[in-house]
Each structure stands twice: as structure tokens, then as C-alpha cells.
N, CA and C of each residue as an Amber inpcrd file, in Angstrom:
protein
   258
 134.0010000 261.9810000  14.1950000 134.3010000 263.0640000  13.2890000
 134.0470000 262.6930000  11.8270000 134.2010000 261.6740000  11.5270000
 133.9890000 261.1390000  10.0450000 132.3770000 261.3500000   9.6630000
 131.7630000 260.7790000  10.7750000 130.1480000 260.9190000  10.1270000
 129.6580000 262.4810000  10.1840000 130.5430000 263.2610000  10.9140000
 129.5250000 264.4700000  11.2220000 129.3610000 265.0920000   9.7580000
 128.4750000 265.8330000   9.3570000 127.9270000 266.7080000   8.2350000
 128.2610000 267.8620000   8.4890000 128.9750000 268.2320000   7.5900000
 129.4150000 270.0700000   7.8510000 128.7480000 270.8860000   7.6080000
 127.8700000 272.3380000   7.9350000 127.1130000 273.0310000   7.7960000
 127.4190000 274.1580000   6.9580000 127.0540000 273.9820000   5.7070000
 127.9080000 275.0520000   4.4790000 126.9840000 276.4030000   4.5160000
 127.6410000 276.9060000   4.5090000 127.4540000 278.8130000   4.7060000
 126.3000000 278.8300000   3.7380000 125.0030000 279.8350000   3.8450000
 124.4430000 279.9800000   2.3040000 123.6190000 281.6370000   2.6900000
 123.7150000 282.0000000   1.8160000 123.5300000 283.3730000   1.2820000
 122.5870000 283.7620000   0.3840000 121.5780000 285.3260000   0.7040000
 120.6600000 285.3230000  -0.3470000 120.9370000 286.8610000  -1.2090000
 121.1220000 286.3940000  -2.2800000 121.1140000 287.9350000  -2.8480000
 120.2990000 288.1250000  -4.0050000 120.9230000 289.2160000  -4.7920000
 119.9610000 289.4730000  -6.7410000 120.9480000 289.2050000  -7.2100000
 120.5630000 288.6130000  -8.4500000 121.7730000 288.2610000  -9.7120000
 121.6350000 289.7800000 -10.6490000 122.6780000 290.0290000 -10.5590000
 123.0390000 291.4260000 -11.5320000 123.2090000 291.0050000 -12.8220000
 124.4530000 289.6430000 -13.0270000 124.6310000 289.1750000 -14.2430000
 124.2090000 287.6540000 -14.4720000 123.7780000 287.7320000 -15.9930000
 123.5740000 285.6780000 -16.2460000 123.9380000 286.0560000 -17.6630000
 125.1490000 287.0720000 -18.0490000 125.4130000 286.5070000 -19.2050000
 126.9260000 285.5370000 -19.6070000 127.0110000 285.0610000 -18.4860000
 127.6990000 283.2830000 -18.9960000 126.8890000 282.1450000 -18.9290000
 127.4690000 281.0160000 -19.2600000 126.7730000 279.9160000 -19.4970000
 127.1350000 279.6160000 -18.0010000 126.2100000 278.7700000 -18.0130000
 125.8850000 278.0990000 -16.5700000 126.7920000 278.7910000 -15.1780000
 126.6540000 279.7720000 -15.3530000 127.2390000 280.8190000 -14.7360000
 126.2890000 281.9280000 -13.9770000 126.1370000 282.5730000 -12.6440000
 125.4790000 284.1440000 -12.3160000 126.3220000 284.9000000 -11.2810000
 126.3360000 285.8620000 -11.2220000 127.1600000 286.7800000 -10.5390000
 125.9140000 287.5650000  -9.4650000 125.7100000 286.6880000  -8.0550000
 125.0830000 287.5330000  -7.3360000 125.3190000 288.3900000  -6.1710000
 124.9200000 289.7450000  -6.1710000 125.1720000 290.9990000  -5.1920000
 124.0450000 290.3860000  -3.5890000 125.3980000 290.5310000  -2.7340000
 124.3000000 290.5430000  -1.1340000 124.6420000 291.8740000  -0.6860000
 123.8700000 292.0610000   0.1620000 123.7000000 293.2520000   0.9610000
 123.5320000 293.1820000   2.3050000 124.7060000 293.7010000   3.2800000
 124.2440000 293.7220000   4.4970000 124.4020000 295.1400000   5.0740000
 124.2940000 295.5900000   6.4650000 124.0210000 296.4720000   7.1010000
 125.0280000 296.6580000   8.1270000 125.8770000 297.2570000   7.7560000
 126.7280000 297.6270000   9.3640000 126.4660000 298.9150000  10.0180000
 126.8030000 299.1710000  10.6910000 126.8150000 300.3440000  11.8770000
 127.9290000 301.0570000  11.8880000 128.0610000 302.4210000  11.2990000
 129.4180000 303.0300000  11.4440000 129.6710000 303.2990000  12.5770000
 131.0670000 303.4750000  13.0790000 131.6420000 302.8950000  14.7230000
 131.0260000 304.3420000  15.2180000 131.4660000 305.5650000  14.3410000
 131.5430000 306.9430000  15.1000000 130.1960000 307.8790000  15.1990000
 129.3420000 307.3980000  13.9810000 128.0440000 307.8980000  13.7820000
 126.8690000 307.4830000  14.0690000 127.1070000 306.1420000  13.9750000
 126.0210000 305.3620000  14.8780000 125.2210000 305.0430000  13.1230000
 125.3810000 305.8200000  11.8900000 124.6530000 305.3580000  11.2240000
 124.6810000 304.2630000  10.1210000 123.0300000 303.6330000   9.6130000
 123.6090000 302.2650000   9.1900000 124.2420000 302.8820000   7.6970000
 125.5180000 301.7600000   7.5240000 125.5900000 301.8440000   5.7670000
 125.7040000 300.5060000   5.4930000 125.3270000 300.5590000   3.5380000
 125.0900000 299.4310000   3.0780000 126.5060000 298.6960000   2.6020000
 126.7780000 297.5450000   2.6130000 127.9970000 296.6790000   2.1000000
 127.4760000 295.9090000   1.2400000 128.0130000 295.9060000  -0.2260000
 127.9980000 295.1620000  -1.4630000 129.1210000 294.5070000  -1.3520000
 128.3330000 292.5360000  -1.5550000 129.7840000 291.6900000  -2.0700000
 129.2120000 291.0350000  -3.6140000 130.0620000 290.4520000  -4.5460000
 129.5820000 289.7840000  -5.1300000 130.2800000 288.5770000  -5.1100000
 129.3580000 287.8320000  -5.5670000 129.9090000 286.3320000  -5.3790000
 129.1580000 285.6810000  -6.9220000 130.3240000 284.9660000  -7.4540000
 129.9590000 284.1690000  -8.5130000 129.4700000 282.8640000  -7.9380000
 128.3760000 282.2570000  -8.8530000 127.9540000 280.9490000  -8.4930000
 127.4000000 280.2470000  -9.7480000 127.4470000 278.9440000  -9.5190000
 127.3510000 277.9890000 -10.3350000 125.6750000 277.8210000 -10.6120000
 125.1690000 277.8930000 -11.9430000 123.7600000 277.4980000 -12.1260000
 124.1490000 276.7390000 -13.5290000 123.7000000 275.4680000 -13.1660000
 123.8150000 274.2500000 -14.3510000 123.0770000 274.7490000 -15.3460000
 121.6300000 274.6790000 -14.6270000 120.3680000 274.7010000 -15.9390000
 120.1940000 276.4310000 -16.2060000 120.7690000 277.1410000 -16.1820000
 120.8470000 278.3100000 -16.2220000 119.2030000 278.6830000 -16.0500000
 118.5850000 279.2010000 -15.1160000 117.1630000 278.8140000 -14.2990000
 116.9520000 280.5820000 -14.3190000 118.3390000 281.2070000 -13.4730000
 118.3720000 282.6980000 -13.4800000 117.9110000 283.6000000 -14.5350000
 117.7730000 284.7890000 -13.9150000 117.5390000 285.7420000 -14.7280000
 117.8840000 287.3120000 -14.0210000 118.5830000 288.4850000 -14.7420000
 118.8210000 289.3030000 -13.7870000 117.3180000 289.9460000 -13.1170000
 117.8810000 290.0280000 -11.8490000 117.2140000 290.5240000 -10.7570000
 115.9230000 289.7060000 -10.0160000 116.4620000 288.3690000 -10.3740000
 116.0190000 287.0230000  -9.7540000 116.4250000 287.2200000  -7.9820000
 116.3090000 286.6200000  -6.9400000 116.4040000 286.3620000  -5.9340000
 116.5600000 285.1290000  -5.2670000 117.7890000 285.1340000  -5.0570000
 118.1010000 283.2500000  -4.9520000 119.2260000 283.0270000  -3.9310000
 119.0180000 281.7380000  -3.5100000 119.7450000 281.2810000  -2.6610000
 121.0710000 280.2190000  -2.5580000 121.8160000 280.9560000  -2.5790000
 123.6650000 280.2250000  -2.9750000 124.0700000 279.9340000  -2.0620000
 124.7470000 278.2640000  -2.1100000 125.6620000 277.5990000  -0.8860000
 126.4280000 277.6270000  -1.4960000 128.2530000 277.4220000  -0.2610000
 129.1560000 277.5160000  -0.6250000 129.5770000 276.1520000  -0.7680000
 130.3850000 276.1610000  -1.6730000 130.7810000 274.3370000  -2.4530000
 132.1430000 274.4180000  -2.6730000 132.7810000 273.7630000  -2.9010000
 133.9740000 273.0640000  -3.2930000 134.5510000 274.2380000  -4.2880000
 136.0540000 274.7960000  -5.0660000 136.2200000 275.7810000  -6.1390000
 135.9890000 274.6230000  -7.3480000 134.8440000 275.2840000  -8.0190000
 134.3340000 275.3450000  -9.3280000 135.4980000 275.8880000 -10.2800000
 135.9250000 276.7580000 -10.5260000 136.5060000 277.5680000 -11.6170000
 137.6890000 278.4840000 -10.3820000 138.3370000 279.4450000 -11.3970000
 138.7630000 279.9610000 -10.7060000 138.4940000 281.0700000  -9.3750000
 137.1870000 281.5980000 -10.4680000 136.1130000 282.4780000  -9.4000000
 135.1050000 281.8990000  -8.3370000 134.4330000 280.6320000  -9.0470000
 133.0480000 279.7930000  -8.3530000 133.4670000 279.4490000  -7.5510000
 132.6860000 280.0700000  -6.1170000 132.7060000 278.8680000  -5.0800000
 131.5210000 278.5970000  -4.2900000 130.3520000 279.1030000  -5.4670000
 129.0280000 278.9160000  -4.4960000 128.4280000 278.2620000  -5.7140000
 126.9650000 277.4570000  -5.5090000 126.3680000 277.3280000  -5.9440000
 125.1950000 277.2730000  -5.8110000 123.9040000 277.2450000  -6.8530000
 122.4350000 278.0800000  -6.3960000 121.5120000 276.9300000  -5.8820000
 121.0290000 277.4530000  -5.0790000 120.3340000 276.3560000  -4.5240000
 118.8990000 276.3020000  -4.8030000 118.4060000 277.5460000  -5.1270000
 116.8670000 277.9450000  -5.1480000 116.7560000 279.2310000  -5.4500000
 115.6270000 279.3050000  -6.5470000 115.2550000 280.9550000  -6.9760000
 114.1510000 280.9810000  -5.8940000 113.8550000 282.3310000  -4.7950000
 113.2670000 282.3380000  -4.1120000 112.3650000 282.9670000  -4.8550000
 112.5510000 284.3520000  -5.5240000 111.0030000 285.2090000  -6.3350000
 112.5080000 285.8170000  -7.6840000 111.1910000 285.2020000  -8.9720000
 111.7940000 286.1430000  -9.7210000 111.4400000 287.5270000 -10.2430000
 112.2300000 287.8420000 -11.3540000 112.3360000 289.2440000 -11.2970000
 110.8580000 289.6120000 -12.2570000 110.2450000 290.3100000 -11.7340000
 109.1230000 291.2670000 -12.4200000 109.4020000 291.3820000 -13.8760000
């Protein structure tokens, strides 16, 4: 049990906000199935995450693991801008 490596959750969304310092606030989106209609709707979470070199930009596309609490809000941090924003 000591050597095993734990497999930390990671998530891709858009950064809405980067106006803190080494700070971004990114929106995911998933898809559920309403029980009675059968139709899909969308679910917004946001999740704050940690960017050192502040790299972001809104409506960047990037990829956040979950880490240790940072701050009171942080508990992810960015791992990779996949495409940025136009």
C-alpha cells in the first residue's frame, strides 16, 4: 500500500476567469439525461485552479488535476492548455 500511486481525478473545461494572480476559474460541462423526458441537459460546475505562470487566458481549454487544498477555494491544478482561445 505504501508504494501504490493514487490516480488523481482530472478534468477538461474553458477558463471564464484569469483575473487573479496565479489563479483561473474553469467551467466543465457534462450531459445528463432527464429521468422523465429522456432529454439531454447541460450541467455547469466551476472549479478554481491553480496556474503558477499564469499561461491562461479566457476561453483557453485546459486540463486540471485535483491536488492537495491550495487556498480556501483551490483544489485543482492546470496541467496543460490543450487549444487556446481564438
Amino acid at each position: 500500500m505504501e508504494n501504490e500511486k493514487t490516480i488523481k481525478k482530472t478534468k477538461v473545461g474553458v477558463v471564464i476567469s484569469d483575473k487573479m494572480e496565479k489563479s483561473i476559474v474553469v467551467q466543465t460541462e457534462r450531459l445528463i439525461r432527464h429521468k422523465v423526458y429522456g432529454k439531454f441537459i447541460r450541467r455547469h460546475i466551476k472549479y478554481m485552479a491553480d496556474d503558477p505562470e499564469s499561461l491562461c487566458k479566457i476561453g483557453d481549454r485546459v486540463l486540471i488535476e485535483e491536488c492537495r487544498p491550495l487556498s480556501r477555494k483551490k483544489r485543482w491544478r492546470l496541467l496543460e492548455v490543450i487549444e487556446k482561445a481564438v
